[in-house]
C-alpha positions as a Markdown table, in Angstrom:
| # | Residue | x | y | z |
|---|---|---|---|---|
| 1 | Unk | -40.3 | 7.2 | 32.5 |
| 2 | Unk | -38.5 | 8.1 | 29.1 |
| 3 | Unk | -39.9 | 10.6 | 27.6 |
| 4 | Unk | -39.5 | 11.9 | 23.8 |
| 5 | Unk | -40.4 | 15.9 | 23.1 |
| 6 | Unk | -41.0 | 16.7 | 19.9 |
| 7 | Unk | -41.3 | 20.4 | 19.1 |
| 8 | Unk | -42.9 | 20.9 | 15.9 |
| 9 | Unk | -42.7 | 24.7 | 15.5 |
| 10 | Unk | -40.9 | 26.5 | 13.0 |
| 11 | Unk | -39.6 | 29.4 | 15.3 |
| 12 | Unk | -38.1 | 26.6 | 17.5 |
| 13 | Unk | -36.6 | 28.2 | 20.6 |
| 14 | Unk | -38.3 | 31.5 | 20.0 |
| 15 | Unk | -41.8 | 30.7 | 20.3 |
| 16 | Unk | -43.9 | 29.7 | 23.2 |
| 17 | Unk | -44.0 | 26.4 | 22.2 |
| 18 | Unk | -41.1 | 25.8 | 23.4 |
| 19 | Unk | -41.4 | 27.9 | 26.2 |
| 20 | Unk | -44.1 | 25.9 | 27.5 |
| 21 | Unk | -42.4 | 22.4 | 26.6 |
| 22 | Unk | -39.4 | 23.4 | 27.9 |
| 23 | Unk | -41.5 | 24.1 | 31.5 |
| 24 | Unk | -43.2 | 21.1 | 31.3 |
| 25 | Unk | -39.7 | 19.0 | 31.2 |
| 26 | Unk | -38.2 | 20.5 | 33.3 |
| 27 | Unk | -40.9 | 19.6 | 36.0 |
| 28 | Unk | -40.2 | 16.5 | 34.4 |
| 29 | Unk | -37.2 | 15.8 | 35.0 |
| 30 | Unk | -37.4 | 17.0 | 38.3 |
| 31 | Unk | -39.8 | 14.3 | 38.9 |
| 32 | Unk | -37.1 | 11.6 | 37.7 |
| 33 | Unk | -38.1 | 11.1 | 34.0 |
| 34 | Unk | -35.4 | 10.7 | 31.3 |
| 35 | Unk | -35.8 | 13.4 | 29.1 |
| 36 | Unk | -34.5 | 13.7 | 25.3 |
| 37 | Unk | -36.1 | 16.6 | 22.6 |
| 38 | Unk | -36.1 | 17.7 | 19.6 |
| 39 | Unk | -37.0 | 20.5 | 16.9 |
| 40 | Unk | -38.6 | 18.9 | 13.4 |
| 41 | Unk | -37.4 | 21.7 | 11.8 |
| 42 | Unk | -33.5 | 21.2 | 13.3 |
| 43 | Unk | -34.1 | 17.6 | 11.9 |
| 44 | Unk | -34.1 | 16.5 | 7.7 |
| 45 | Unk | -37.3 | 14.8 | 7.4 |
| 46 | Unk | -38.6 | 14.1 | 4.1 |
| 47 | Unk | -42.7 | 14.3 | 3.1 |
| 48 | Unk | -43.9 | 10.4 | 2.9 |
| 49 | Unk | -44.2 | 9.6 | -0.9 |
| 50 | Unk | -47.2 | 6.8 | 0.0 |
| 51 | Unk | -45.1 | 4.6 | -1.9 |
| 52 | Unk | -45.6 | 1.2 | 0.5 |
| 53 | Unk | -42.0 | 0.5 | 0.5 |
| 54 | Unk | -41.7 | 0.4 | 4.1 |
| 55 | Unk | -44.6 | -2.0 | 4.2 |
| 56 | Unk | -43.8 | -4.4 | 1.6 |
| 57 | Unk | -40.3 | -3.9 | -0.3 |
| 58 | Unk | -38.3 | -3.2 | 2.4 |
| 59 | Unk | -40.6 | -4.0 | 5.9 |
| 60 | Unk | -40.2 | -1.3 | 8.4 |
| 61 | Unk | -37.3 | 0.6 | 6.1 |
| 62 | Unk | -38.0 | 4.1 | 4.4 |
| 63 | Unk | -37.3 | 5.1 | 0.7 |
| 64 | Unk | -35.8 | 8.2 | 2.1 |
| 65 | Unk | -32.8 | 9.0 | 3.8 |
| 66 | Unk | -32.8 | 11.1 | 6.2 |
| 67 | Unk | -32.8 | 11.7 | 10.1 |
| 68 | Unk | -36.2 | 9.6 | 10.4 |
| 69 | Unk | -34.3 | 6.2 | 11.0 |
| 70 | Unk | -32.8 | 7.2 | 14.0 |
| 71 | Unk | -35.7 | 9.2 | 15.2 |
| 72 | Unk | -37.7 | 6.0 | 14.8 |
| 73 | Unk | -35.2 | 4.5 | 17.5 |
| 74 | Unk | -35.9 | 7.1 | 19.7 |
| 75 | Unk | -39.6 | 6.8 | 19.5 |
| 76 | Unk | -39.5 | 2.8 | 19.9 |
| 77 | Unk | -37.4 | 3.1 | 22.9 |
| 78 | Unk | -39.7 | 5.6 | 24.7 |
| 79 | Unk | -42.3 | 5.3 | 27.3 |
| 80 | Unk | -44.2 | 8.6 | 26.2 |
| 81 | Unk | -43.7 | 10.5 | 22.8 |
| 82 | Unk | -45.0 | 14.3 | 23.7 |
| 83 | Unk | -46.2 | 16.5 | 20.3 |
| 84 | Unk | -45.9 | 19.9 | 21.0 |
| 85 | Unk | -47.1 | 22.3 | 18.2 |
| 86 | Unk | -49.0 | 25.5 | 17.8 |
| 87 | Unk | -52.1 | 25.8 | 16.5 |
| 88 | Unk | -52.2 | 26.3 | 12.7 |
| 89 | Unk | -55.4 | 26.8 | 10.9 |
| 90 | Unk | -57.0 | 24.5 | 13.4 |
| 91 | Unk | -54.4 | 21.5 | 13.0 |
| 92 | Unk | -50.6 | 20.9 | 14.1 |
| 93 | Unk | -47.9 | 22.5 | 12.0 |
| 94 | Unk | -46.8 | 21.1 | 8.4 |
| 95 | Unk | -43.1 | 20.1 | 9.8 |
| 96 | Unk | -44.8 | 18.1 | 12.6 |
| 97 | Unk | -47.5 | 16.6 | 10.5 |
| 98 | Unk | -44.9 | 15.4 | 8.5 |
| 99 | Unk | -43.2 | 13.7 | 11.3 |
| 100 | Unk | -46.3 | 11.8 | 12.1 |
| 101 | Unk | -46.8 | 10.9 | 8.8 |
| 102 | Unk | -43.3 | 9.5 | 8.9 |
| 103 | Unk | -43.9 | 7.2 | 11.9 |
| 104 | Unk | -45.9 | 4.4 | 9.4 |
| 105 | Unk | -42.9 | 2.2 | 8.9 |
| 106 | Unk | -43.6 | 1.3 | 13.3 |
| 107 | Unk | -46.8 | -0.6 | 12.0 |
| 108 | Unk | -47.7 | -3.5 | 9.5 |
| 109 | Unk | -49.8 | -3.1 | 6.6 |
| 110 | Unk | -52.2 | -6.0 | 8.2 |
| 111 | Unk | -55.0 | -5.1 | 9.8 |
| 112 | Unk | -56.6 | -6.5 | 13.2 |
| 113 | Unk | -60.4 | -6.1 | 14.5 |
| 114 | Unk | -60.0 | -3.5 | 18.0 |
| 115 | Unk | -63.5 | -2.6 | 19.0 |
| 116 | Unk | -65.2 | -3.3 | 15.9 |
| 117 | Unk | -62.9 | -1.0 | 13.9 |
| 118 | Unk | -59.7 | -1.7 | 11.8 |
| 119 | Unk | -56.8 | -0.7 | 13.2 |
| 120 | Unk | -52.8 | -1.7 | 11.8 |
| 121 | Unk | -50.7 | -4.0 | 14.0 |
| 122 | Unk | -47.8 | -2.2 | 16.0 |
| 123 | Unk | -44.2 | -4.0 | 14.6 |
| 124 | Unk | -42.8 | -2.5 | 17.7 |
| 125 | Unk | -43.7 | -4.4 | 21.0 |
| 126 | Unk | -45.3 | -1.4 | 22.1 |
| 127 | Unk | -46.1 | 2.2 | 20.5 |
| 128 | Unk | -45.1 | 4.5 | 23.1 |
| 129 | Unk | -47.9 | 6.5 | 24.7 |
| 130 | Unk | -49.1 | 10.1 | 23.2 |
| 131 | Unk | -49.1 | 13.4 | 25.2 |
| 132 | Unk | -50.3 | 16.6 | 23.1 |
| 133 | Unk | -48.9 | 20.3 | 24.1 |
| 134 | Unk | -50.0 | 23.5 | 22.2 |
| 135 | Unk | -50.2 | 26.6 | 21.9 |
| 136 | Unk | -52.5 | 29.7 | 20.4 |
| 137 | Unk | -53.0 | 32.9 | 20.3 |
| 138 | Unk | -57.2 | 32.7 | 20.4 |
| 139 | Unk | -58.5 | 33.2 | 23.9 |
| 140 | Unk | -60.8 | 30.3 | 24.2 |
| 141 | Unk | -59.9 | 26.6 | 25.0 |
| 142 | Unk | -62.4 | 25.3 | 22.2 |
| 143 | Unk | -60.1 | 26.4 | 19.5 |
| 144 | Unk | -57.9 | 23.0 | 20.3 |
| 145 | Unk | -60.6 | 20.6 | 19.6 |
| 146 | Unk | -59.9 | 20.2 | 16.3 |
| 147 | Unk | -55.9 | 19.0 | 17.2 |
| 148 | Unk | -57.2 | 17.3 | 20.2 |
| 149 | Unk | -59.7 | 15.0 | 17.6 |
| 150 | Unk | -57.0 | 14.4 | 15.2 |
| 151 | Unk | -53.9 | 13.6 | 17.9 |
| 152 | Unk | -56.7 | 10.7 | 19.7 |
| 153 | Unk | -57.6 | 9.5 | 16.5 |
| 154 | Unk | -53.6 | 8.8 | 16.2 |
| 155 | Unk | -53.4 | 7.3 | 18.6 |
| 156 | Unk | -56.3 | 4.9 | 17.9 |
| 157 | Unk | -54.5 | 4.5 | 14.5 |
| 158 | Unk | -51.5 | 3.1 | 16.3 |
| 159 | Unk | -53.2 | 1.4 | 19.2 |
| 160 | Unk | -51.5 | 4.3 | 21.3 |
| 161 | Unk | -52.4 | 5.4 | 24.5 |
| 162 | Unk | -53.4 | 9.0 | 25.0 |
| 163 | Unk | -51.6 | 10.3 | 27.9 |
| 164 | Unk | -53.5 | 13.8 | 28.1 |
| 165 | Unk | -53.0 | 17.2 | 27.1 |
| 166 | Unk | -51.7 | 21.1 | 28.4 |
| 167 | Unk | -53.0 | 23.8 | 26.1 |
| 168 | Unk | -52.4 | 27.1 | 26.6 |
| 169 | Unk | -54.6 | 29.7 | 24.6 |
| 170 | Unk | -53.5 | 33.6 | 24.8 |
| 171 | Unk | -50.2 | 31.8 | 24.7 |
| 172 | Unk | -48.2 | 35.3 | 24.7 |
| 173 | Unk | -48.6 | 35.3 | 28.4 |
| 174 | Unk | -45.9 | 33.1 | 28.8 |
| 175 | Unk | -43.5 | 35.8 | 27.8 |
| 176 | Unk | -45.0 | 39.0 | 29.6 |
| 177 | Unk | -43.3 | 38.9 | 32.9 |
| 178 | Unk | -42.0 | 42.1 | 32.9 |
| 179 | Unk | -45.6 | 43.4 | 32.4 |
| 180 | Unk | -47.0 | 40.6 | 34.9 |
| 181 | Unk | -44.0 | 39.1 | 37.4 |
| 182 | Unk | -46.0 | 37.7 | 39.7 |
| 183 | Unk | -48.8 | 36.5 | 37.6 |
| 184 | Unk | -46.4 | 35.0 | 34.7 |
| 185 | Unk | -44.3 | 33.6 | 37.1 |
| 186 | Unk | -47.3 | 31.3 | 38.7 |
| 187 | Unk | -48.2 | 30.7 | 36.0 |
| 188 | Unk | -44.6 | 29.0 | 34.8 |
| 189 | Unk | -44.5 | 27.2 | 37.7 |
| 190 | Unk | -47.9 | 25.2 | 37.6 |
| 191 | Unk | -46.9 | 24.0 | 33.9 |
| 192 | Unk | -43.6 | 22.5 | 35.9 |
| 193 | Unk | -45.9 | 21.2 | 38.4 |
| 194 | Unk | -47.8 | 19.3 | 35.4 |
| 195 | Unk | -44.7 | 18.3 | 34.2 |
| 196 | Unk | -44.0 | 17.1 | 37.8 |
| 197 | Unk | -47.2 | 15.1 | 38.3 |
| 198 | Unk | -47.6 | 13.7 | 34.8 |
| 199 | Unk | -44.1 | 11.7 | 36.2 |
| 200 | Unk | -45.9 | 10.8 | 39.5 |
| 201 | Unk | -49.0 | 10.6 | 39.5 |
| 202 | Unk | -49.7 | 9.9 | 35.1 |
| 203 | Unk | -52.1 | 12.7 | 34.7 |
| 204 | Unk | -52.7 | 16.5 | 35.6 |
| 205 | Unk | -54.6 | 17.8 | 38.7 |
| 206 | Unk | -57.5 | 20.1 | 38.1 |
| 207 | Unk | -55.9 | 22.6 | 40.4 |
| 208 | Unk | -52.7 | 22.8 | 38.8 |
| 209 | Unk | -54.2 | 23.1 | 34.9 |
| 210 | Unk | -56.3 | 25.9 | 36.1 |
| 211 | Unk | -53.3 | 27.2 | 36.8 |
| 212 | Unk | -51.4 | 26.5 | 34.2 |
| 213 | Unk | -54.0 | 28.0 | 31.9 |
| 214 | Unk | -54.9 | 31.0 | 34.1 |
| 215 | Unk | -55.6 | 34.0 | 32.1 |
| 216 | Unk | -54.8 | 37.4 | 34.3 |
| 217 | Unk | -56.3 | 40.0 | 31.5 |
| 218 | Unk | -59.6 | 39.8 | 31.4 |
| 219 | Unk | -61.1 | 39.2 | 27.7 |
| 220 | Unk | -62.3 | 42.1 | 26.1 |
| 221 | Unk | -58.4 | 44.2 | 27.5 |
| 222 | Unk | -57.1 | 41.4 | 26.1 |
| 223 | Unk | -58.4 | 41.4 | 22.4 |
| 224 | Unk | -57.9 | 45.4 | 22.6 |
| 225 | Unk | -53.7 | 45.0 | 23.1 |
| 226 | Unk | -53.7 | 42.1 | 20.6 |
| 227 | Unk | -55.2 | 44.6 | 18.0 |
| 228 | Unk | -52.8 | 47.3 | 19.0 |
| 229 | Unk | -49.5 | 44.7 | 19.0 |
| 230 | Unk | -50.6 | 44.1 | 15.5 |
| 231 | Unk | -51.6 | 47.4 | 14.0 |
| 232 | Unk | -47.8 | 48.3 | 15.4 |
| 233 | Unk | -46.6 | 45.2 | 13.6 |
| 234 | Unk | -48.5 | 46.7 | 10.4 |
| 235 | Unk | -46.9 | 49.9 | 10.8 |
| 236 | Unk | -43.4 | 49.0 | 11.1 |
| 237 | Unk | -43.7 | 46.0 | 8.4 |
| 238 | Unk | -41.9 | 43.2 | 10.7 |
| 239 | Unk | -43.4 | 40.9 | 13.6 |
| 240 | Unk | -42.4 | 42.5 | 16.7 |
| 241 | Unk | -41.9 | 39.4 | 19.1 |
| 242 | Unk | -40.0 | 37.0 | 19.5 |
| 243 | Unk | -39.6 | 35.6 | 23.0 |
| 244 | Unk | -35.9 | 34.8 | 24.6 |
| 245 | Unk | -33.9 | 31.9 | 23.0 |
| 246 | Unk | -34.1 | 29.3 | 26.1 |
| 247 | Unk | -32.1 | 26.3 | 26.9 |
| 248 | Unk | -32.0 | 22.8 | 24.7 |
């Protein structure tokens, strides 16, 4: 399995997007798959102008140019394309909208009837399959299903498969193992274990998502510490965390 990561936060290696993609591959790889990554906002990537050109000027060929060429590559020549981004105002970030956005020279203008619908015909022999990580502060899990909607209706856009999803809500857990060693540290090692059986197996056991979603402060302690980390943040003017810079 080759598999292309795209990180689409702006804090990059800092935030727990990464820390939770970075996880997840490295089950990955342990499982055999070919790994390659990126950060959007490491990359030049132009907003699409929805001037056509790359439909009918210059087939498959961008007005702009920047890194998305090569990117492009990457994504044809993949098995699985994974979009990691945290949850903004109920969506995927700007940088990584703007990736996806950027992916429409992969597809013909022409349309084709799949299920009764229009969809555009792939230009690549195959559009690689889409696997959706995130990220949010919120506690509950509904506060995805916004992204989720928009990331399968991608994918029926592109006549994509969707591979799944890991979605971690009260996503600052990732970083609190001096507070919760043991607790953290299970919880790090059931998002490799999804990384490990998305290789083998093509999806994630119940057993390990619980897992990998656990949530070892209960609710209400939980909403009480986020107030006080951000009345502190208030006081002193500045955001207070920023997780560990990690590997890749």
């Amino acid at each position: 399995m080759k598999i292309l990561a795209v990180n689409g936060s702006p804090t990059k290696k800092k935030g727990m997007t990464h820390l939770l993609l970075n996880l997840f591959l490295e089950g990955a790889a342990e499982a055999g798959a070919e790994v390659e990554r990126f950060n959007v906002a490491d990359k030049k990537i132009r907003y699409c102008d929805g001037c056509f050109n790359c439909w009918v000027r210059t087939p498959g060929e961008c007005i702009h140019k920047d890194d998305m060429p090569e990117i492009l590559e990457q994504v044809a020549a993949s098995d699985v394309l994974i979009l990691a981004t945290p949850l903004y105002v109920d969506g995927m970030t700007a940088q990584m909208k703007t990736f996806t956005d950027r992916i429409i020279p992969l597809v013909e203008p022409e349309f084709e009837m799949v299920d009764g619908h229009y969809r555009h015909k792939s230009r690549i022999s195959k559009i690689p399959s889409l696997f959706l990580m995130s990220v949010c502060g919120f506690w509950e899990m509904d506060n995805f299903d916004g992204l989720v909607d928009h990331v399968k209706r991608i994918c029926k856009n592109f006549q994509a498969d969707y591979a799944g999803e890991l979605l971690r809500p009260n996503s600052y857990i990732l970083a609190m193992e001096d507070l919760l060693p043991k607790e953290v540290a299970a919880i790090h090692e059931a998002v490799r274990q999804a990384g490990r059986e998305f290789v083998t197996d093509g999806k994630i056991s119940e057993a390990t998502m619980a897992g990998a979603v656990a949530q070892p402060i209960p609710k209400e302690p939980a909403l009480d510490g986020s107030n006080m980390f951000w009345a502190e943040c208030r006081k002193q003017g500045k955001f207070l965390f920023h997780h560990r810079d990690l590997p890749a």
